[in-house]
N, C-alpha and C positions, 0 to 999 in steps of 0.2 A: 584430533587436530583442532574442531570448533573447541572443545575447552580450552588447548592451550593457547588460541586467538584470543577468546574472550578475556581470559588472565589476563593478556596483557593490556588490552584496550583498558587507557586510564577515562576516570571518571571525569567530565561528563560524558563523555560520548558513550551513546547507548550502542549494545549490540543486537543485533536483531538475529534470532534463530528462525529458518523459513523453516515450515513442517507441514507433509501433506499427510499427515498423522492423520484418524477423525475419532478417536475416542481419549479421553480427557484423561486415562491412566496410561496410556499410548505418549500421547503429549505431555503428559509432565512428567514421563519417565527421561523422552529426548532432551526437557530442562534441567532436571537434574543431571545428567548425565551429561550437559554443555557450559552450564550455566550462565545462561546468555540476560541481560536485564530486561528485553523484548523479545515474544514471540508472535511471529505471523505466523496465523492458519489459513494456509491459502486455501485449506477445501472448507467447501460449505459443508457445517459438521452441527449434529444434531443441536437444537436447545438445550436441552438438559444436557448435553455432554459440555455447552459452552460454559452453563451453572456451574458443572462439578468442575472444572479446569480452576472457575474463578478463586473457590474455595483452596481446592487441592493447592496453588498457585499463586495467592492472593500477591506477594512481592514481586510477580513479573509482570511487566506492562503486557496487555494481550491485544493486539492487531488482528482484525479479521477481514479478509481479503473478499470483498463481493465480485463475484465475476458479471458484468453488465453486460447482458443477452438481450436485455430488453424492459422496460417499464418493471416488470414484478420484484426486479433486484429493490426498489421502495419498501418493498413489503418485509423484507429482512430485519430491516432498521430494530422494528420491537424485539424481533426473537432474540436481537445479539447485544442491543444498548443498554441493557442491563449489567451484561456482564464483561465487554470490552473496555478498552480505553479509548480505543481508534479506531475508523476504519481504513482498508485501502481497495481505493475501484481499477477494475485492473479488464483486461478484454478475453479471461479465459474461457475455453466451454469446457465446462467440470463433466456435462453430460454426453458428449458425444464421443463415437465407439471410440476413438482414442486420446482418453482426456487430456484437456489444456490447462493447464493451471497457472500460468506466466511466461513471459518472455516470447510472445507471438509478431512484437512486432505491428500487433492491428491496434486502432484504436474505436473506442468503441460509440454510441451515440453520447457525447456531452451536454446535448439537454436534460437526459436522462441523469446523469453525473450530476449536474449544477443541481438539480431537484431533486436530490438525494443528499445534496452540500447542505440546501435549505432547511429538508427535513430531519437534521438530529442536528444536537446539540454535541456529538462528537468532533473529534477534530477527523477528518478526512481526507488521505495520500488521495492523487491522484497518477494512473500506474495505467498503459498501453498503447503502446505507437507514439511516445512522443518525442519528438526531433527539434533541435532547431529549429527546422523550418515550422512549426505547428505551436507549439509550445505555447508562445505570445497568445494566438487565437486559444487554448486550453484555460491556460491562466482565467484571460479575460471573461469567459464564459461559465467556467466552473468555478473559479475563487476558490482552490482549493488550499485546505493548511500545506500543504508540501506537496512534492515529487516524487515517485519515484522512475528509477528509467533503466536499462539495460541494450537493448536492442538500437536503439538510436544514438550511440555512443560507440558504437563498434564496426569495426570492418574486419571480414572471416572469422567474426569468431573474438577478434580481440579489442581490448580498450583501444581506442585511436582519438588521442590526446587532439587533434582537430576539431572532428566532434563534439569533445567534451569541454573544450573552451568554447567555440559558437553554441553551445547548447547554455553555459552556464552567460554569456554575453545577452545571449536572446534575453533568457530569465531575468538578470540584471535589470536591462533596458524596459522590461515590463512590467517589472517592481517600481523603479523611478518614472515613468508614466503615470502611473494609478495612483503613487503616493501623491505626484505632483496634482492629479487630478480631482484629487482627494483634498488638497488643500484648497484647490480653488473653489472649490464647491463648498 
């Protein structure tokens, strides 16, 4: 079914294949097998497994998902800025007994985020717990290239098109703020 999504999506829009794959013949079996123009590896996955993906893979953009537990997620930046394109910071815990990997809903410390923004030269999603109501304060603190979001856009379970207009108004308004304040300055 992901292959015949991605067929149709015309260009430009990219498609993103999520994979909690963690070995680099693993994952570029599920690309080949989707053919998506983006993949996210939401699990923290070996060095050398992210070398061999880049190789193995070189035509697909590669996103790598930092789960932010705490300060050391900084420390990732070298092992992966080599061989990604992107990152995305997101609030899962990959290591506890029943892994998290996205869509928890929480969000995690955005000091920690913003100085992770600073330090690489990638471009950097920002992904957990973000709402409407929060959003504006995210933005403004982390400066991130983009969003992404799931959890705060839904009620039981499903899209709820209220959410996702106040979510996308907040963003709006916080774009035209910063630009405007960008010019004054």
């Amino acid at each position: 079914m992901i292959a015949e999504i991605t067929a149709l999506v015309p260009p430009p829009v990219a498609t993103f294949l999520l994979t909690s794959e963690t070995t680099a013949e693993a994952i570029s079996a599920h690309i080949r097998a989707t053919n998506p123009s983006t993949v996210q590896v939401v699990s923290h996955i070996d060095r050398a497994e992210s070398q061999k993906l880049a190789a193995l893979e070189p035509h697909v953009r590669r996103v790598q998902v930092i789960h932010v537990e705490g300060p050391e997620a900084l420390d990732l930046i070298p092992a992966y800025a080599p061989h990604v394109h992107a990152f995305l910071l997101d609030s899962g815990r990959p290591n506890a007994p029943v892994a998290e990997l996205g869509g928890t809903g929480r969000a995690h410390d955005w000091a920690i985020s913003a100085a992770f923004v600073r330090a690489t030269e990638r471009p950097v999603f920002l992904a957990g717990g973000l709402s409407a109501a929060n959003v504006a304060d995210a933005i403004k603190q982390v400066r991130p290239y983009g969003l992404d979001l799931c959890s705060g856009v839904r009620t039981a379970g499903q899209l709820d098109p209220e959410k996702l207009a106040a979510f996308v108004l907040a963003v709006e308004q916080t774009d035209a703020e910063l630009a405007s304040a960008t010019l004054v300055a």
